[in-house]
PAZAPA-4460 file (N, C-alpha, C; in steps of 0.05 Angstrom, whole numbers, plus 32768, in hexadecimal, padded with zeros to 4 digits):
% residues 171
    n_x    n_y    n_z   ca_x   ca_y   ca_z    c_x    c_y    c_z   seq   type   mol
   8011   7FE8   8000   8000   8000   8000   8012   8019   8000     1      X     A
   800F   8029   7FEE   8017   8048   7FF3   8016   8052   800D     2      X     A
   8023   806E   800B   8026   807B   8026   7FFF   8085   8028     3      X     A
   7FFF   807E   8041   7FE5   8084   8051   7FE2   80A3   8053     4      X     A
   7FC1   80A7   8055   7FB7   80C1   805E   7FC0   80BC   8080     5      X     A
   7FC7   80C8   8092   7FCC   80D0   80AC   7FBA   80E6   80B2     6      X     A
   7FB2   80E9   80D2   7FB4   8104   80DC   7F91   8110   80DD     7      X     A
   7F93   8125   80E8   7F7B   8143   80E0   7F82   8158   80E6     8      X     A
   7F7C   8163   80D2   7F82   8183   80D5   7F6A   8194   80CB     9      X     A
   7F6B   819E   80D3   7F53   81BE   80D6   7F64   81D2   80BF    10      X     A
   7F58   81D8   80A7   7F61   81F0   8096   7F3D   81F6   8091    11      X     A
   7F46   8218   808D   7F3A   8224   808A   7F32   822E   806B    12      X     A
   7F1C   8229   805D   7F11   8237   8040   7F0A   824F   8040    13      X     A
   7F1D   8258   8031   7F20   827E   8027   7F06   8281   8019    14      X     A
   7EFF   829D   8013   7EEA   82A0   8004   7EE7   82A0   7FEE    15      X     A
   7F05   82A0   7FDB   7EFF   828D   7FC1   7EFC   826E   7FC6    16      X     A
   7EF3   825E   7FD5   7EEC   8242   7FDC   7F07   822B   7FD6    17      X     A
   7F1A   823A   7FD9   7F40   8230   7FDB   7F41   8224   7FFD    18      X     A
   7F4A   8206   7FF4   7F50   81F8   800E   7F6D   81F2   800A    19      X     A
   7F7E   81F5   8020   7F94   81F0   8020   7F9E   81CF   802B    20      X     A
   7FA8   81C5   8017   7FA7   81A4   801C   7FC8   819D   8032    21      X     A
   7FC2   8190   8054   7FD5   8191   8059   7FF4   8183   804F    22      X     A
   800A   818B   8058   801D   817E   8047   8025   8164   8043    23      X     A
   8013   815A   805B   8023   813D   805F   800D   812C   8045    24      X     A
   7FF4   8133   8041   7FDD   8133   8034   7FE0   8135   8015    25      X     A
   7FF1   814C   8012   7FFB   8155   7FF8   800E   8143   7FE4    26      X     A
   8024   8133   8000   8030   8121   7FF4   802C   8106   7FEE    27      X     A
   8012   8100   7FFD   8003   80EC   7FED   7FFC   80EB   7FD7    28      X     A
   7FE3   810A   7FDD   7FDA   810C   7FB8   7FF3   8108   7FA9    29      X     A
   8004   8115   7FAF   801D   8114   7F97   8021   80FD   7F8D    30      X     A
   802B   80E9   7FA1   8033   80D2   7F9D   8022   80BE   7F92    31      X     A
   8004   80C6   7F91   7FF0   80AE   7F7E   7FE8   80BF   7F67    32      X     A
   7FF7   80D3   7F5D   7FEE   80E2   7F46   800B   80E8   7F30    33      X     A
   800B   80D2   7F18   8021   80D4   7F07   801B   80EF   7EF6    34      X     A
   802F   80FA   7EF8   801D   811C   7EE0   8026   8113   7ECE    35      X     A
   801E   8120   7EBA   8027   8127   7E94   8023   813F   7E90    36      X     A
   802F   8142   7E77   801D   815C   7E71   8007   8166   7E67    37      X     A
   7FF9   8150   7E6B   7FD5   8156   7E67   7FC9   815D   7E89    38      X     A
   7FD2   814C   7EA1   7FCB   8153   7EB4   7FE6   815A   7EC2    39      X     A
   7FF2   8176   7EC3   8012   8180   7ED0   8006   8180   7EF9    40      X     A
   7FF5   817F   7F02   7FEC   8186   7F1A   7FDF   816C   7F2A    41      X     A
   7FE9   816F   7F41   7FE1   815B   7F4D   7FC4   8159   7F54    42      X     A
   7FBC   8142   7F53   7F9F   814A   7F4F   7F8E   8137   7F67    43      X     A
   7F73   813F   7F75   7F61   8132   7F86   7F4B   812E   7F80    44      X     A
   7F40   8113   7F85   7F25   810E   7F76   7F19   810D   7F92    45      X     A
   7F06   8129   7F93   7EF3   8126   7FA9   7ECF   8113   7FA4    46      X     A
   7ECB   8105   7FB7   7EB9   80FE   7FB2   7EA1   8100   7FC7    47      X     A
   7E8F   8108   7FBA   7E7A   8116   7FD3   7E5D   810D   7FCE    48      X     A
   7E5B   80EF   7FC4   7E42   80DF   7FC4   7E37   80D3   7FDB    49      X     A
   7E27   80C7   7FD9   7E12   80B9   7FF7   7E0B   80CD   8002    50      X     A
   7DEB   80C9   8002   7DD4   80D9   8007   7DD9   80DB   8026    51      X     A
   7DDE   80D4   803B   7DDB   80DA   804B   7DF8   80E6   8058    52      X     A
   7E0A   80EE   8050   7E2B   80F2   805D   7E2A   810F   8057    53      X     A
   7E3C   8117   806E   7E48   8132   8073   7E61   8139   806D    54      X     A
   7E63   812A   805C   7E83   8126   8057   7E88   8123   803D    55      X     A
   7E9F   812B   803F   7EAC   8120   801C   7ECB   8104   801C    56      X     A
   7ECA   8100   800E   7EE4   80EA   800D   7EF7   80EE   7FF2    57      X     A
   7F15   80EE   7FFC   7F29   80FC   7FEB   7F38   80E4   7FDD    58      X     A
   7F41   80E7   7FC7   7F4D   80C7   7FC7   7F68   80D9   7FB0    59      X     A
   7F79   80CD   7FB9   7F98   80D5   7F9D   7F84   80CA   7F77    60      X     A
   7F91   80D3   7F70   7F90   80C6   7F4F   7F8B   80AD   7F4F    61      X     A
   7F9E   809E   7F5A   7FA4   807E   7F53   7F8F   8074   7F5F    62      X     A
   7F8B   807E   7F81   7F80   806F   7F94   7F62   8072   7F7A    63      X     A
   7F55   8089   7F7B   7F3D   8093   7F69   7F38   807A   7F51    64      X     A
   7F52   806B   7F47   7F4F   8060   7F30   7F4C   8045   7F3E    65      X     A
   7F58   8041   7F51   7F53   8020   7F60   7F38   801E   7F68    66      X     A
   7F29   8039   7F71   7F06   803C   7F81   7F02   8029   7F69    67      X     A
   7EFC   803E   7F44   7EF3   8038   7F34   7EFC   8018   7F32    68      X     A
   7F12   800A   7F33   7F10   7FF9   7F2A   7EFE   7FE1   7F35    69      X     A
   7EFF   7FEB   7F4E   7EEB   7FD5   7F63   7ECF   7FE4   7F5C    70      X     A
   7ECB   7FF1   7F55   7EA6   7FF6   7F45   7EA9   7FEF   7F38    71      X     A
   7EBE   7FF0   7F1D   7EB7   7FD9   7F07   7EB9   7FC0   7F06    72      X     A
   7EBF   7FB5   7F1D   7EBB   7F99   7F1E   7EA6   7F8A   7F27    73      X     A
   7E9C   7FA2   7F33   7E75   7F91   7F45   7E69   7F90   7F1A    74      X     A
   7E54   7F7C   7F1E   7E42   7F71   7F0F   7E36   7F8F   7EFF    75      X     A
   7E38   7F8E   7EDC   7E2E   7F9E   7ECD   7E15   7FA6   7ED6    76      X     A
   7DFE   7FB8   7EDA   7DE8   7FB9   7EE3   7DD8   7FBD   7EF6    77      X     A
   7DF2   7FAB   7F0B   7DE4   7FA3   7F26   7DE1   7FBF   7F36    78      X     A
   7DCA   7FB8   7F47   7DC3   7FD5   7F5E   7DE0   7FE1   7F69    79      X     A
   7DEF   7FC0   7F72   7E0D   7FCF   7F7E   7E1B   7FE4   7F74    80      X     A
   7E1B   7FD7   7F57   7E29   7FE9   7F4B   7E20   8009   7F38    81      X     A
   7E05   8000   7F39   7DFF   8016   7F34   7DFB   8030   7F46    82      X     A
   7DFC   8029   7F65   7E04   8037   7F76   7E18   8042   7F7C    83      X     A
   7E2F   802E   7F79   7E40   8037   7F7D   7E59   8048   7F68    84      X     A
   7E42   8041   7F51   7E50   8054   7F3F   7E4C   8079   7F39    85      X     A
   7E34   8075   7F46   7E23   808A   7F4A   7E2A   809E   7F67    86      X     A
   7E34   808F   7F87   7E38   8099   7F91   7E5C   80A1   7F91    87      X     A
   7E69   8088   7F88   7E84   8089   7F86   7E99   8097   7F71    88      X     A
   7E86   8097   7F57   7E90   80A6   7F44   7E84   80B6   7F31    89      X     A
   7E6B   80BC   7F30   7E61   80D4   7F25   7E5C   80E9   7F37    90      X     A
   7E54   80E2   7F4F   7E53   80F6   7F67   7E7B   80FF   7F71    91      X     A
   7E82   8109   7F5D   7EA1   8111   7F60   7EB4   811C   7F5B    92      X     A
   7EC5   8135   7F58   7ECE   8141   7F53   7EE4   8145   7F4F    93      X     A
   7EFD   814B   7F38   7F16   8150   7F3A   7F1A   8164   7F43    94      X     A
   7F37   8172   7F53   7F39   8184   7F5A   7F5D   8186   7F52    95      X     A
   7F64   819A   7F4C   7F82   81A7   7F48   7F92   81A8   7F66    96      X     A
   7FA4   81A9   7F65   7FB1   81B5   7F80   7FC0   81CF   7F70    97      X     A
   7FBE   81E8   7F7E   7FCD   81FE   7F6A   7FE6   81FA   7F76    98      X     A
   7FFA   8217   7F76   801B   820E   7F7D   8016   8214   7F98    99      X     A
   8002   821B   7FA6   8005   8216   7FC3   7FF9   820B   7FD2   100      X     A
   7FF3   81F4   7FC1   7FED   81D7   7FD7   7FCA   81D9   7FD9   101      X     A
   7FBF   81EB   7FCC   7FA1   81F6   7FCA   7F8E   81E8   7FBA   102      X     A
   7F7E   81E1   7FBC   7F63   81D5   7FAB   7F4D   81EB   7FB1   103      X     A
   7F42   81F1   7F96   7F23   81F6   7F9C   7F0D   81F0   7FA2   104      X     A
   7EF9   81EA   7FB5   7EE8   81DA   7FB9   7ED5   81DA   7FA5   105      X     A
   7ED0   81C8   7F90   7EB1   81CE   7F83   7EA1   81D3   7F87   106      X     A
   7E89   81DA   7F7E   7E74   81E3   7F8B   7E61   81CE   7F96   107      X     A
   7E63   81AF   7F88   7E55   819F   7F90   7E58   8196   7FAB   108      X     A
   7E7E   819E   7FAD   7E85   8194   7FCF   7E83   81A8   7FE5   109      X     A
   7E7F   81BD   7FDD   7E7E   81D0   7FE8   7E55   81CD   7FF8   110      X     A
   7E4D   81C4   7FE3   7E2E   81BE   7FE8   7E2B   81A5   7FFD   111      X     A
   7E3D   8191   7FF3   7E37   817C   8004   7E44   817D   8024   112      X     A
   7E56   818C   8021   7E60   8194   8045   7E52   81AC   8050   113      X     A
   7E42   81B5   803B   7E2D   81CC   804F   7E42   81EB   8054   114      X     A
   7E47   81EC   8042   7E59   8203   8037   7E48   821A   8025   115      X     A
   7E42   8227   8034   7E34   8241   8022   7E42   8257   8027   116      X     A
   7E3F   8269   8008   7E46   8285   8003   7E53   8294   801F   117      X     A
   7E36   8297   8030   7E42   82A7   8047   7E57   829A   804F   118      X     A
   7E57   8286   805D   7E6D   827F   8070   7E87   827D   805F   119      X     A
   7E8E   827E   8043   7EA5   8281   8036   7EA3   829C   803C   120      X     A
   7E97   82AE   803D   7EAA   82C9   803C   7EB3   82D1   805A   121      X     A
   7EB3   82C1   8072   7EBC   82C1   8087   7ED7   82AB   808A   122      X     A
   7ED8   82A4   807E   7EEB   8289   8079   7ED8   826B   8089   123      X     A
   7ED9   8254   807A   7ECD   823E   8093   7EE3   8225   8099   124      X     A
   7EDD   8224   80AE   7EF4   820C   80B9   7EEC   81F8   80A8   125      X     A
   7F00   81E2   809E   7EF7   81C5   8097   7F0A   81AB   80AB   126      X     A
   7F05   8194   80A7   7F17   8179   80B3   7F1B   8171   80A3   127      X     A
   7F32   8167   809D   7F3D   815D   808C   7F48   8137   809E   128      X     A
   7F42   8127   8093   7F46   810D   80A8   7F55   80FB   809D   129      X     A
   7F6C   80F3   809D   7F6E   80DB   8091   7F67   80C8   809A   130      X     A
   7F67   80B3   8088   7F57   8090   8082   7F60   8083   806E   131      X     A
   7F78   8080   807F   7F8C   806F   8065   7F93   806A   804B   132      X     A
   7F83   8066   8040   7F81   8068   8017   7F79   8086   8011   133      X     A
   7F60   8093   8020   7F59   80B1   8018   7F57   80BF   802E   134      X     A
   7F51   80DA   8035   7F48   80ED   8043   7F2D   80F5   8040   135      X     A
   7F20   80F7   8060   7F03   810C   8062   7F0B   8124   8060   136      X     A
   7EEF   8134   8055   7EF0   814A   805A   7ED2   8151   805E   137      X     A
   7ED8   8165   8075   7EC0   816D   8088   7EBF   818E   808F   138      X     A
   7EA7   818F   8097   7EA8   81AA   809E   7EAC   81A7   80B5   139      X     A
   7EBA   81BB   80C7   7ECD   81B2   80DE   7EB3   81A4   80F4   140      X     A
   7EA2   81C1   80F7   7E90   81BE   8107   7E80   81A2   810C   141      X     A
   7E7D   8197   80EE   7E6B   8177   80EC   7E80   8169   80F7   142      X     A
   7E98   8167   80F7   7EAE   8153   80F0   7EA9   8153   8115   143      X     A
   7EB2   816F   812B   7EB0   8173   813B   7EA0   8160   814A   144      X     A
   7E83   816A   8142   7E6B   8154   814F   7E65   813D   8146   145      X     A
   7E6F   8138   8136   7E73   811B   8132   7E84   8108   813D   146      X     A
   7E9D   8111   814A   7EB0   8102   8153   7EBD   8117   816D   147      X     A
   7EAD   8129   816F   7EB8   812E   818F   7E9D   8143   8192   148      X     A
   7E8F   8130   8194   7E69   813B   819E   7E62   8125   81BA   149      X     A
   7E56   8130   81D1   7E51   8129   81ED   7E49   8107   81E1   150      X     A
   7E3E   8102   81CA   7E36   80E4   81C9   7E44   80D1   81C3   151      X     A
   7E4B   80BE   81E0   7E58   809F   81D8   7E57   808B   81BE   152      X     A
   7E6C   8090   81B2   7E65   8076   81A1   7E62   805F   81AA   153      X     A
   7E53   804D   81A5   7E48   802D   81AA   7E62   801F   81AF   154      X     A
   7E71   8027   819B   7E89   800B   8194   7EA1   8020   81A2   155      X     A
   7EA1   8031   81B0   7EB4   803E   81BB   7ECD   802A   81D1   156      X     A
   7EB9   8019   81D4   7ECE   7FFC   81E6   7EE2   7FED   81DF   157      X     A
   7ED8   7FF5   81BE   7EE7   7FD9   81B1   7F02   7FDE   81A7   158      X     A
   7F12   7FD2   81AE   7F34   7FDC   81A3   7F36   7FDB   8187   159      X     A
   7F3B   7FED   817F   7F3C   7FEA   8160   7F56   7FD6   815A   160      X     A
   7F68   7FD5   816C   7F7E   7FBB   8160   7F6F   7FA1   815E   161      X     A
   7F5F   7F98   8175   7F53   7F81   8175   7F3A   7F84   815D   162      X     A
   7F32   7F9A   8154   7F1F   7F96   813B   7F3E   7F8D   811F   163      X     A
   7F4D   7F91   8129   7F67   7F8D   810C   7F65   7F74   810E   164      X     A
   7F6C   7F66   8124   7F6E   7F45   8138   7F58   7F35   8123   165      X     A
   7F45   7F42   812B   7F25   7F2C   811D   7F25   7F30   8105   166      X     A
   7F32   7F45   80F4   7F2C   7F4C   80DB   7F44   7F37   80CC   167      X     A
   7F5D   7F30   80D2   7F79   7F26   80C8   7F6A   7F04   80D2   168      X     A
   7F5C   7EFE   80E8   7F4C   7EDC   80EC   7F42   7ED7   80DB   169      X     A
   7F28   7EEA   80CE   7F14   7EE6   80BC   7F24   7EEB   809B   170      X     A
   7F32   7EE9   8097   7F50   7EEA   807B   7F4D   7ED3   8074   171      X     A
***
């Protein structure tokens, strides 16, 4: 496996809708994105499908081309795949990184994290999360109450090494 997304960080969207991608973040994208000179810029395929999420999911070039390849392998037709072609790759966006590490948010992702006009011209916090193959991205405040909101998660007991334990048995 390539080098992993790590970490969270909090950057803030200017009011031209420019997110600054952090560095350790940047050298991922880099590293799963071969340029040419048809595409000279490193590039992020954001994806901001499923009807019910607050979130978006970041994936390098390559990683983006491995999603697709596992949708094109579920059954021509099938509901699976027609879902998941629908949430995984038409619901999705390329984005540039300019020379300072910056993407623009589109407007679709900008819609799906609950990003409006006003709050760009104040600047708005986002989370940025890694998750090993890709990165979330959140608006800080959701990301906030979602994962440090007064309510216990259910499975908060469970050691995530011993979920690694049962997952490497069941292999």
């Amino acid at each position: 496996m390539a080098e992993a997304f790590r970490g969270e960080y909090h950057q803030k969207v200017d009011g031209k809708a420019r997110l600054l991608i952090p560095a350790p973040f940047r050298r991922v994208l880099d590293a799963g994105d071969a340029r040419s000179p048809d595409s000279p810029r490193t590039r992020v395929i954001i994806v901001y499908g499923g009807k019910n999420r607050t979130f978006c999911e970041c994936y390098s070039f390559a990683e983006a081309e491995t999603l697709a390849a596992q949708v094109a392998s579920l059954p021509q037709g099938s509901k699976a795949r027609l879902k998941a072609e629908r949430d995984l790759i038409t619901l999705s966006a390329t984005a540039e990184l300019d020379d300072d590490g910056r993407i623009v948010l589109p407007p679709r992702v900008r819609e799906k994290l609950g990003i409006t006009a006003e709050m760009l011209k104040d600047g708005v916090e986002t989370s940025l999360a890694g998750a090993t193959n890709r990165f979330t991205l959140w608006r800080k405040d959701v990301y906030d109450d979602q994962f440090l909101g007064g309510d216990e998660d259910e499975d908060d007991d469970l050691d995530p090494l011993a979920l690694l334990g049962q997952a490497a048995q069941g292999a």
